[in-house]
N, C-alpha and C positions, 0 to 999 in steps of 0.2 A: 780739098778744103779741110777733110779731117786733119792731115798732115801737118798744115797748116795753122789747126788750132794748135797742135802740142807743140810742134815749135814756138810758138806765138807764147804759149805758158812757159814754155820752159822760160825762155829767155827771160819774162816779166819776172818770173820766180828770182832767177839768177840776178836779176838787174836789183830787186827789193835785201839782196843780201850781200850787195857788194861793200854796202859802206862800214862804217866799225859799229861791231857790236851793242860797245855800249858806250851810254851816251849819258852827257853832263845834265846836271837839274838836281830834283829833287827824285829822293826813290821812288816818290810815285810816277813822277815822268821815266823814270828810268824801265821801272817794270810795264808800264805800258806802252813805250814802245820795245823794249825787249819782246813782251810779248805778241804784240801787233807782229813785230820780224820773224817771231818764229812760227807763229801761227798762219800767216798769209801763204807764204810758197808753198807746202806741202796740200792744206786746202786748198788754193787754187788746182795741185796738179792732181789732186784726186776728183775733183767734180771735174775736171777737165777728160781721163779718164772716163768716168760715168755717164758722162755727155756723150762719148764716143760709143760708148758699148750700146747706150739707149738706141743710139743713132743708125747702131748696125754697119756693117758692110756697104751695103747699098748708098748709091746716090749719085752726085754729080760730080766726080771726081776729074781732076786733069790727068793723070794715070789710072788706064785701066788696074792696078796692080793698087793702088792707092788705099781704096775702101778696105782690105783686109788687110795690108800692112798696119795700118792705122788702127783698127779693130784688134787686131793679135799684141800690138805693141799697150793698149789700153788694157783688155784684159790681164796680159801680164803682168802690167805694174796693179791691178787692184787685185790680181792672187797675188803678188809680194807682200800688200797692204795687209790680206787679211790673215795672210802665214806669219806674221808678225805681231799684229794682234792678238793672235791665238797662240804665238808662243810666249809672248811677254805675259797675258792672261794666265797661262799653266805655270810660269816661275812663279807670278806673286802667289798662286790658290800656294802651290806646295809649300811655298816657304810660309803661309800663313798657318798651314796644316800643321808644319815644323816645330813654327811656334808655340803654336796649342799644344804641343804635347808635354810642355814647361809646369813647372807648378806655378796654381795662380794665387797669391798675397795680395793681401790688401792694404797700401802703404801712405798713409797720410788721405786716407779717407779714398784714395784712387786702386782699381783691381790691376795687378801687375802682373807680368808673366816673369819670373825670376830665372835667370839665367847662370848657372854655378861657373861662376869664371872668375878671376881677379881681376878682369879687362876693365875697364870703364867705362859701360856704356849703356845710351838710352835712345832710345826709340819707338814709334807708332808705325807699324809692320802690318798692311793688309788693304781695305779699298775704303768704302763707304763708312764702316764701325770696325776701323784700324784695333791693333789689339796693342797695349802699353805692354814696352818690354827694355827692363832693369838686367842689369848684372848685377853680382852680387860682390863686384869690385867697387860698385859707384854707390851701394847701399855702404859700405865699409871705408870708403874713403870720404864722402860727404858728411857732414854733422846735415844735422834736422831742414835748417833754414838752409843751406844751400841746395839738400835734395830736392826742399820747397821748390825752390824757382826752378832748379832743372822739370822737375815735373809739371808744373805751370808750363813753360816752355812747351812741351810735348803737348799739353791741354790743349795748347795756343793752335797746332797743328790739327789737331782734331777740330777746334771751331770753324778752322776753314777747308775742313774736307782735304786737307793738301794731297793724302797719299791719294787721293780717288782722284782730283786733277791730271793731279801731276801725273800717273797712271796713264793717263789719256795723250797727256803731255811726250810723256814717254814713249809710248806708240807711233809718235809723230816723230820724234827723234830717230826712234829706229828704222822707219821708211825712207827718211828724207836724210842719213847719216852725209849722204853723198853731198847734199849740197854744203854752199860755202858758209859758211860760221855758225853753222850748225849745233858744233860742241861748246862754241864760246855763249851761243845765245843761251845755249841749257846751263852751264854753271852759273854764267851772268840770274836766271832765275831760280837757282838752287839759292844763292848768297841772298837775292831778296825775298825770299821764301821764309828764309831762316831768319833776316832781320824784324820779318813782317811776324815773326810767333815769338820777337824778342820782343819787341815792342808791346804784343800783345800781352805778352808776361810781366811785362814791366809796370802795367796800371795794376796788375794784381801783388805784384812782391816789390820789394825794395832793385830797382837797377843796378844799385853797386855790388849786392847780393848774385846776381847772374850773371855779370861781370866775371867778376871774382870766380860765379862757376864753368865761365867758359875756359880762363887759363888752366883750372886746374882739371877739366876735362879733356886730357890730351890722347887718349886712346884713340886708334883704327877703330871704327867700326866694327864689325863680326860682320852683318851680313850688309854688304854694300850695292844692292842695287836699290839705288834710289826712286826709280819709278815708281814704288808701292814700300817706300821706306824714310822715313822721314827720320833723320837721326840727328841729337843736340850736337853730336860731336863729329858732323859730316862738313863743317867746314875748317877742314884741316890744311888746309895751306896754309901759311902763317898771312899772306897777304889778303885773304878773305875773314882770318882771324880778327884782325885788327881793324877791318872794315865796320865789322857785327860789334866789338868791342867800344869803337868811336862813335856808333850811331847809339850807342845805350847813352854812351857820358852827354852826347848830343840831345840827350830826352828824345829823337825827331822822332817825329808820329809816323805811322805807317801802318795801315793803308789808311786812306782818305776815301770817301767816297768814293765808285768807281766813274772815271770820267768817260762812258758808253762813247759819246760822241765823236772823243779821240780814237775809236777801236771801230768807227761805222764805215769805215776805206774796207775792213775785213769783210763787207757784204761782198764786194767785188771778184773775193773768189766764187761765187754763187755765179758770176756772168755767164762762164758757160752753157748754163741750164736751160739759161734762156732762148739758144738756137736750137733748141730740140723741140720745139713744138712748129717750128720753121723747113723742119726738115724735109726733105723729098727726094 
């Protein structure tokens, strides 16, 4: 029966990611089922997992060989889980520690970590109390009001905790890389991430002002891991470019309230829990 459950998940997992990505409406329909897609499969295959290990070896199985196949295959995937965890945990500590080692300025009333490059670029680098981090290409290319809104922007990101999310978000990426649209569900919520701290920025500075600072913020990045990196100028494809760009001229608000109710199907990876107090 153990067997049985992890097939029974896998398939569900696979069957909930077969369809496209991303989907028409408004951004807040968009990011809430983006994120429902990407959050369901991986939790369900990890409680399903844990279910197993609780479960033990032991019990009524149709092959005697069953209950430790099952058991050995469980554990494995939750040491994958937590070997990944703990090494996406050790890139962002060191690159936070990296950071810190920057001078820190205080630039329009905000503490900065300066970065001596001509490059262009900004970002909130670290989990819970991300650390603000400027070049001193984008301090030298911006006049005053533009730095404004790039900096609002990176604010924006801090109000909603994105690197420490999305952190979590990333963990789940890296375990579940294998399954199907995996990479497309994680840009698809990179691009609404970034519109949801334009918008946020946009009640506080002029929109055509941050507009104007996304074209002329064309740099790479410097340090590109996005899981515990939130950066203005990380959506650099031109056709994410112009998405961010349209939703500003659009005023569209984002986020709205969060609508729980649409996101309550996610209890269902919890189902396997529930055969573990049944077991014998």
């Amino acid at each position: 029966m153990h067997l049985i459950l992890i097939l029974s998940a896998l398939g569900l997992a696979w069957l909930t990611r077969i369809n496209e990505s991303k989907t028409m409406g408004s951004y807040q329909q968009r990011w809430q089922t983006a994120l429902g897609k990407f959050l369901f499969p991986p939790l369900l295959l990890f409680v399903t997992a844990l279910s197993i290990v609780c479960m033990g070896p032991q019990g009524q199985m149709v092959w005697q060989w069953e209950g430790w196949l099952s058991y050995l295959l469980a554990s494995a995937f939750l040491g994958f889980v937590g070997v990944s965890g703990l090494k996406l945990a050790l890139e962002g500590w060191r690159s936070l520690q990296h950071v810190r080692t920057y001078p820190q300025q205080t630039i329009q009333g905000r503490p900065c970590r300066i970065i001596n490059t001509p490059l262009v670029f900004s970002a909130q680098v670290g989990f819970w109390q991300p650390e603000l981090v400027v070049s001193q290409g984008l301090l030298d290319t911006l006049d005053a009001e533009h730095l404004q809104a790039v900096l609002t922007h990176e604010q924006g990101h801090s109000y909603y905790r994105d690197t420490f999310w999305f952190f979590g978000l990333g963990w789940m990426r890296g375990f579940s890389f294998w399954l199907t649209n995996t990479e497309d569900l994680w840009q698809e919520l990179l691009l609404l991430r970034e519109i949801r701290a334009d918008q946020w920025a946009a009640e506080q500075v002029d929109f055509l002002l941050l507009a104007e600072s996304l074209l002329m913020v064309v740099s790479a990045p410097l340090m590109h891991s996005e899981s515990f990196c939130a950066a203005f100028s990380c959506a650099a494809p031109k056709n994410r470019l112009e998405e961010r760009i349209e939703a500003l001229l659009a005023e569209t608000h984002l986020p709205q309230p969060p609508n729980w109710y649409s996101l309550m199907w996610l209890l269902l990876s919890l189902f396997p829990l529930i055969v573990v107090p049944f077991h014998q």
